[in-house]
C-alpha positions in Angstrom: 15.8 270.4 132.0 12.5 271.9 131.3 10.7 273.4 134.1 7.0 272.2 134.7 4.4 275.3 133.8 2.2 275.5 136.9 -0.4 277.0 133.9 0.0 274.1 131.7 -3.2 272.0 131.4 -5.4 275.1 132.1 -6.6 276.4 128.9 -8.3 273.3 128.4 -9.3 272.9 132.3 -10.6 276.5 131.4 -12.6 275.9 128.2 -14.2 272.4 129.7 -15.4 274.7 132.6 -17.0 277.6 130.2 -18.1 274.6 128.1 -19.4 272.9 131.0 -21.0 275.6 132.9 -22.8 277.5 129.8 -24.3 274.0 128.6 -25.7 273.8 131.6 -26.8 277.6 132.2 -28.1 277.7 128.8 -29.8 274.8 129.2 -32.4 277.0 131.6 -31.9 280.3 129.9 -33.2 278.7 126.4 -35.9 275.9 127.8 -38.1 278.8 128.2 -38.0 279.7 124.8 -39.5 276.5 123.9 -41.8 276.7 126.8 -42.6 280.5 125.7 -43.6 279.8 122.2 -45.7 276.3 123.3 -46.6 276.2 126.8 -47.0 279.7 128.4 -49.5 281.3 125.8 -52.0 278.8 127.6 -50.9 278.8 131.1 -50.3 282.3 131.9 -52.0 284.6 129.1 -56.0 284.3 128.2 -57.0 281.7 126.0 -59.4 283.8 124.4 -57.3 285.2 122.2 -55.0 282.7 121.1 -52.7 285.5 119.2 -52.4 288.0 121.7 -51.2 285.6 124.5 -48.8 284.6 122.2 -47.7 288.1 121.5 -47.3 288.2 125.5 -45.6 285.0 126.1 -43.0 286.0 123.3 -42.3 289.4 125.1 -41.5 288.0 128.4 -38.9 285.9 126.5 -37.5 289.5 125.8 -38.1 290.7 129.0 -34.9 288.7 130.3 -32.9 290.6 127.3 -34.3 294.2 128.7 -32.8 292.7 132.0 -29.2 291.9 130.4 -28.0 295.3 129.8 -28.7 296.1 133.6 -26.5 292.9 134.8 -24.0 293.8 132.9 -23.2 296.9 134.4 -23.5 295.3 137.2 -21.7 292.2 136.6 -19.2 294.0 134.5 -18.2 295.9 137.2 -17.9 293.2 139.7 -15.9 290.9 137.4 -12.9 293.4 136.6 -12.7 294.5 139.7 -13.1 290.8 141.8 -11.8 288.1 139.4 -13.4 285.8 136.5 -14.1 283.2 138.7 -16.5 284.4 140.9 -18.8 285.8 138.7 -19.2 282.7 136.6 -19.9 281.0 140.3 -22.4 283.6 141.2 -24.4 284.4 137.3 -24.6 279.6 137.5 -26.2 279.7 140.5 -28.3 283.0 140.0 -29.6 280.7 136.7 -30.6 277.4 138.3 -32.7 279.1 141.6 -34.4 281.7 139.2 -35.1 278.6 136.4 -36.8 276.2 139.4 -38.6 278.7 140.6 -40.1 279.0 137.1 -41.3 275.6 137.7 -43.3 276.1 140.9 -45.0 279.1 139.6 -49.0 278.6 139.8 -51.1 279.1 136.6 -53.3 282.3 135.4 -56.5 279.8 136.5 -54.7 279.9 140.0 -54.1 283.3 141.1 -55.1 285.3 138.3 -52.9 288.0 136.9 -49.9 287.4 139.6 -48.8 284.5 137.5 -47.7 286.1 134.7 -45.9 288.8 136.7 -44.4 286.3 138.6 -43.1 284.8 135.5 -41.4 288.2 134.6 -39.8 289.1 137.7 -38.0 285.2 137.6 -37.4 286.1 133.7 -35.5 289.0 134.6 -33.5 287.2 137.0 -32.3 284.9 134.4 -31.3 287.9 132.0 -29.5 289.4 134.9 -27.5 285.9 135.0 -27.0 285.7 131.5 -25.4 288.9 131.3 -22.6 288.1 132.8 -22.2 284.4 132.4 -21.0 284.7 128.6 -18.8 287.6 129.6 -16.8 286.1 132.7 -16.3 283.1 130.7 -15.3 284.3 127.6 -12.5 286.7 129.1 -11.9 283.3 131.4 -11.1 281.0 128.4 -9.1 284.3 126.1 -6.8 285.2 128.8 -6.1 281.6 129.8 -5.7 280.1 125.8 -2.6 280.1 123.8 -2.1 283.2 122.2 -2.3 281.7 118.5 -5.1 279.6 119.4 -7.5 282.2 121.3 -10.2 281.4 119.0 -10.5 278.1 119.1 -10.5 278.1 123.0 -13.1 281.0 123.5 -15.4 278.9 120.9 -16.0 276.5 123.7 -17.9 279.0 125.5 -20.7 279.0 122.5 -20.0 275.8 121.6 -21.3 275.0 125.1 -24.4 277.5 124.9 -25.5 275.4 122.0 -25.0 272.1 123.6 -27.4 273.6 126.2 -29.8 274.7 123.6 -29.7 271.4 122.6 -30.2 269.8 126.2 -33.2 272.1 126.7 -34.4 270.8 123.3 -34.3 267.3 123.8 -35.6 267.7 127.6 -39.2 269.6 125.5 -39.3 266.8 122.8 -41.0 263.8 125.2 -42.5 266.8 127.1 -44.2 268.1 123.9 -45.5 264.6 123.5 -47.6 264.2 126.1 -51.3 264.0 126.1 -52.8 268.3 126.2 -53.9 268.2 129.4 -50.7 266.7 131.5 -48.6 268.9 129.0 -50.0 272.1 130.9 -50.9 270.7 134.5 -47.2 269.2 135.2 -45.3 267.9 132.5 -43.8 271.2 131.3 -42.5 272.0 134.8 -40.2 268.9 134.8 -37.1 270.5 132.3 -37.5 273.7 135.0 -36.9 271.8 138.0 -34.1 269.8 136.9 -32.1 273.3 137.1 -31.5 271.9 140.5 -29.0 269.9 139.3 -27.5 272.1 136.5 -26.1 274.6 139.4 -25.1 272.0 141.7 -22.8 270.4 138.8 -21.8 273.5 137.6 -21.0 274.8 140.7 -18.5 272.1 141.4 -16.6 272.5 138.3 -16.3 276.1 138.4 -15.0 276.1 141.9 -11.9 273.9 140.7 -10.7 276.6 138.2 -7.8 279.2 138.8 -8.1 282.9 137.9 -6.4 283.8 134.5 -2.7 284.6 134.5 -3.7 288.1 133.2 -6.2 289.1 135.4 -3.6 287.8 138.6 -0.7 290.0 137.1 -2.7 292.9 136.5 -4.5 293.0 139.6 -0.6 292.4 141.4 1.0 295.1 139.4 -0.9 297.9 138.2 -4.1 297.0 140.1 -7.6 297.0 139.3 -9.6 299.7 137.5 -11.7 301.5 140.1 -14.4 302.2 137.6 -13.9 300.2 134.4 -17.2 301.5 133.0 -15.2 305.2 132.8 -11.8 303.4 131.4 -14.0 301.5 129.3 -16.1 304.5 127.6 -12.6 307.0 128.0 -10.6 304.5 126.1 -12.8 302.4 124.2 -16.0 303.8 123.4 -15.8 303.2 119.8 -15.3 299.3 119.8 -18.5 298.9 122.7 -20.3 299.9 119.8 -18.7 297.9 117.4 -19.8 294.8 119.8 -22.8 296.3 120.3 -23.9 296.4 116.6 -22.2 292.9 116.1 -24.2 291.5 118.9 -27.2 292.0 116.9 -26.5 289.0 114.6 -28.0 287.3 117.8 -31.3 288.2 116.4 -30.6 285.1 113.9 -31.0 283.1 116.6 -33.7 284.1 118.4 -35.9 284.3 115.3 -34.9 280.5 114.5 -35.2 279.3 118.0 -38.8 281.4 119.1 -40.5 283.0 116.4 -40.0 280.3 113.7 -40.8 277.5 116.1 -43.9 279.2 117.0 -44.8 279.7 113.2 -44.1 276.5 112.3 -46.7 274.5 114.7 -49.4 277.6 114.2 -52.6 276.6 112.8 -51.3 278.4 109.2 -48.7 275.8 108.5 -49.5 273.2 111.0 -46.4 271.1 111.5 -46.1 269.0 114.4 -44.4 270.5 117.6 -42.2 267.3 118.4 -41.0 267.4 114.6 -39.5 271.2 115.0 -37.9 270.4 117.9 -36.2 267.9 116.4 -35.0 270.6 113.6 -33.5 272.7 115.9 -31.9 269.6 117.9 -30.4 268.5 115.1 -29.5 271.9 113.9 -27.8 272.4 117.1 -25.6 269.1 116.9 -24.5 270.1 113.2 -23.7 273.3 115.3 -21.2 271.5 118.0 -19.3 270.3 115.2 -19.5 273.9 113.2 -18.3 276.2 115.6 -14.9 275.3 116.6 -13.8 274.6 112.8 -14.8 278.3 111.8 -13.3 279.3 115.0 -10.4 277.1 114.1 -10.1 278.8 110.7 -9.9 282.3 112.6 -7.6 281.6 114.4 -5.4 280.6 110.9 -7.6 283.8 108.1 -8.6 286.5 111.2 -11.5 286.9 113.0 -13.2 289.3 110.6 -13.3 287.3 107.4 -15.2 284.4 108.9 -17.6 286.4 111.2 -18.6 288.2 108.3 -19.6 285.1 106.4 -21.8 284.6 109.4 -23.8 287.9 109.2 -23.9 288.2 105.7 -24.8 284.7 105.1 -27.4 284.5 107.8 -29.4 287.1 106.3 -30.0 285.4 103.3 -30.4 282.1 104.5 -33.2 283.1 106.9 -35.4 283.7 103.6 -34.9 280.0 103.2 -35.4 278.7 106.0 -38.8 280.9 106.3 -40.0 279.9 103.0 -39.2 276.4 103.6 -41.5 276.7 106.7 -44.2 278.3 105.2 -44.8 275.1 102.1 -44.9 273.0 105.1 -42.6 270.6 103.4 -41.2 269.1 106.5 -37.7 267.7 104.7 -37.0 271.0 103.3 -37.7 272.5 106.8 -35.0 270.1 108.2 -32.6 270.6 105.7 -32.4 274.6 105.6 -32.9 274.7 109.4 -29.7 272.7 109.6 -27.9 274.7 106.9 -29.0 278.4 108.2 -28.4 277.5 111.8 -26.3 274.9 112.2 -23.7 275.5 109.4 -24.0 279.5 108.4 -25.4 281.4 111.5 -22.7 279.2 113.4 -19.4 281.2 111.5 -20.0 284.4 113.7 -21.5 282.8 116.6 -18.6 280.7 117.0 -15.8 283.2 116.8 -17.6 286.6 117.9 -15.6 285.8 122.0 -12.4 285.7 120.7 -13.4 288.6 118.1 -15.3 291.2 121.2 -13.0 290.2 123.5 -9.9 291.2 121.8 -11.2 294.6 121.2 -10.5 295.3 125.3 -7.6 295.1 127.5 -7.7 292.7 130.5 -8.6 295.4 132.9 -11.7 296.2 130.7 -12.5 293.2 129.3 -15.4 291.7 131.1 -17.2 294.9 131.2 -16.5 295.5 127.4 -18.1 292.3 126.6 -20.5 292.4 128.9 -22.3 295.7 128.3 -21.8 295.6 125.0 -23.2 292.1 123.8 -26.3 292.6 126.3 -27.5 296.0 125.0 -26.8 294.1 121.7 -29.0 290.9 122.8 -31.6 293.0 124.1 -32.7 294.0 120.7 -31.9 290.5 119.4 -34.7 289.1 122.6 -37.0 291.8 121.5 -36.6 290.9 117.9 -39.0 287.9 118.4 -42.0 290.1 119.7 -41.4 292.9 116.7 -41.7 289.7 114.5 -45.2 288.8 116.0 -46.3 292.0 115.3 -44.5 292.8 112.1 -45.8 288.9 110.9 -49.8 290.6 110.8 -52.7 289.8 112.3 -52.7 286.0 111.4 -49.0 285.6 112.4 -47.9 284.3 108.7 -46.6 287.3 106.8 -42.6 285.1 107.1 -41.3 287.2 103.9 -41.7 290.3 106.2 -39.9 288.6 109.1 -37.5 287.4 106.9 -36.7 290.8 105.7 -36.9 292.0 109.1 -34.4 289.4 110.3 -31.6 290.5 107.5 -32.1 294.1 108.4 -30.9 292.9 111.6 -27.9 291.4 110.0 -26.8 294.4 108.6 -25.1 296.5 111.7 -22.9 293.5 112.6 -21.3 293.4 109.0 -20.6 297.1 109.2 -19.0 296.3 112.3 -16.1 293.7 111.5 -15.5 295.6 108.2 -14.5 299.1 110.5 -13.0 296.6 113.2 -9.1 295.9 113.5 -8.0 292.2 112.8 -6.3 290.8 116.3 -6.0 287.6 115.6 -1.9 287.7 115.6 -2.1 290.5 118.2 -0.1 289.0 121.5 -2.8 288.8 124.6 -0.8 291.0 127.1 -1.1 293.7 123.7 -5.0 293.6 123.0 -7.0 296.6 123.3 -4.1 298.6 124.0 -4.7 302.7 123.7 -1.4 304.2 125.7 2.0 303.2 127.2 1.8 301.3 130.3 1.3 303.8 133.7 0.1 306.6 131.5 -1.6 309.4 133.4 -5.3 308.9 133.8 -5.3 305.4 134.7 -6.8 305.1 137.9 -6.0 301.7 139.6 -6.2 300.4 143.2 -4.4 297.9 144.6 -6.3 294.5 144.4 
């Protein structure tokens, strides 16, 4: 008679709540970057010059990536030392309060120059979410998935950060819509204030889930790491900058979502705002469907094979999609923005959890991830302001951003081709650098 597994059912009760939980924290984290590149230039910046409050708008979408690094140490810490769980309680409702507040901000034509550093200081709150929300449930899903299957599981994670990408989408397209002047007196606070009921959902799922199985054990045998930033840069230096460099592919993203958008619906091409939006909406459903296949297929070919026809391929598809922009051939637009973000981009995005997270052991892992994709995002949020400037003074110059953009791509293919394959490696094995109770491990008892 087979005795019932008090852990079955909770890989999947796992990957539902990372699914869940970054749809709807994403959901706030990326609305601004529609708001950023339509709204913002003319409700926090000077008018006068059309270009350089666009310049500013974009930076204070990478002001939340200079935050990330920051919360990570933080959060890093925290989360190997208390537990999965509460972090991705804690980063969910850090995200909603700090995204509402966005909404109730006043204008520049209010109180001057205190609304844009309002806006900042509530940016850097959600970068200091971020940081760890990715992290906690990354190592949440790995360390509760079937070992063979840790690929497919983590995917949900990212495959739940673009459903909120596409949420924040859809919430902008009727608000893009609307006649100029309720656009900037009201209508673009709306998607903001609906946060409110992002964390309150999110909050009741993630309180339902159990800490992972490894994270229990180790904590109720060797104890947790007193200070996992030490183990982590003792024992695996070398692979935080392997993520580090691979985080970079982000900048894909960022370009596709921000930059591009903002190009698109500038006076030099001139398509209309509710038409890109649409792109990426529809780029981000072909991306739901995407991610867990490739991350199905690395869990079957490795990790490194399939992340690598991310990065590689991303760079040269973002000369596509850029060129496609700049004809103003809306059809071609749609088409390459489906294939470069949807199909390509979404190889590495899809697998890179499973693919960081199996570079640490469990007592490391959260801070592994965590400081090394945010110090890797921070370029990739910064990425969008260097491509304002780097696009010239009439914001058009897309062969240079393009170019830019693949540049970008190169660190992360360096990094999987000096990485290890894991993808066979048993969980309680990963990131593995010494026998169990070697000296120099300092632990306390949880």
């Amino acid at each position: 008679m087979t005795v019932p597994d008090a852990h079955q059912g909770q890989p999947r009760k796992a990957a539902l709540a990372a699914w869940i939980g970054s749809a709807l924290e994403y959901y706030d984290f990326f609305i601004y970057g529609s708001a950023a590149a339509l709204i913002f230039p003319k409700v926090f910046f000077d008018e006068s010059d059309p270009a350089t409050a666009t310049l500013l708008s974009l930076a204070t979408f990478g002001v939340a990536y200079a935050a990330r690094p920051i919360g990570a140490l933080f959060l890093g810490h925290f989360g190997d030392r208390l537990g999965r769980k509460k972090i991705m309680v804690f980063t969910l409702i850090l995200m909603g309060l700090s995204t509402f507040l966005i909404g109730c901000l006043p204008t520049r034509a209010q109180v001057g120059t205190l609304a844009p550093v309002l806006l900042v200081l509530c940016r850097v709150l959600q970068g200091i979410s971020a940081a760890g929300e990715q992290a906690s449930a990354n190592s949440m899903t790995l360390e509760h998935a079937p070992a063979h299957r840790r690929g497919y599981f983590t995917s949900f994670t990212l495959n739940g950060t673009q459903a909120g990408q596409l949420l924040a989408t859809l919430a902008f397209i009727p608000i893009a819509a609307l006649p100029e002047d309720q656009l900037l007196s009201w209508g673009w606070r709306i998607p903001f204030w609906l946060s409110v009921v992002v964390a309150v959902v999110g909050y009741v799922i993630r309180r339902t889930l159990e800490e992972t199985p490894a994270f229990t054990q180790q904590a109720a045998t060797e104890g947790v790491v007193k200070l996992p930033l030490l183990v982590l840069l003792r024992e695996h230096w070398a692979d935080v900058l392997r993520v580090i460099a691979g985080a970079l592919v982000a900048s894909v993203s960022t370009i596709f979502t921000v930059w591009a958008l903002a190009y698109a619906t500038s006076d030099s091409v001139g398509l209309d705002r509710s038409n890109m939006l649409w792109v990426s909406a529809l780029a981000n459903l072909v991306a739901l469907a995407a991610i867990p296949l490739w991350a199905k297929l690395s869990d079957r070919i490795g990790r490194k094979p399939v992340f690598l026809t991310g990065a590689a391929g991303s760079a040269i598809m973002m000369f596509a999609y850029l060129w496609a922009i700049s004809t103003g051939s809306y059809p071609l637009v749609l088409i390459l923005g489906v294939a470069t973000f949807g199909i390509v981009y979404s190889a590495a995005n899809g697998i890179w959890p499973s693919f960081y997270g199996e570079m640490f052991s469990t007592r490391v892992r959260l801070s592994g991830m965590a400081i090394g994709t945010q110090i890797g995002f921070a370029v990739a949020g910064f990425a969008v302001t260097f491509a304002a400037e780097i696009a010239g003074p009439n914001g058009d110059d897309w062969s240079a951003v393009a170019l830019f953009t693949a540049a970008l791509c190169v660190p992360p293919v360096l990094a999987a081709l000096t990485a290890r394959e894991t993808h066979k490696v048993p969980t309680e094995q990963l990131g593995l650098r010494e026998p169990q109770g070697a000296p120099g491990r300092e632990t306390v008892a949880a």
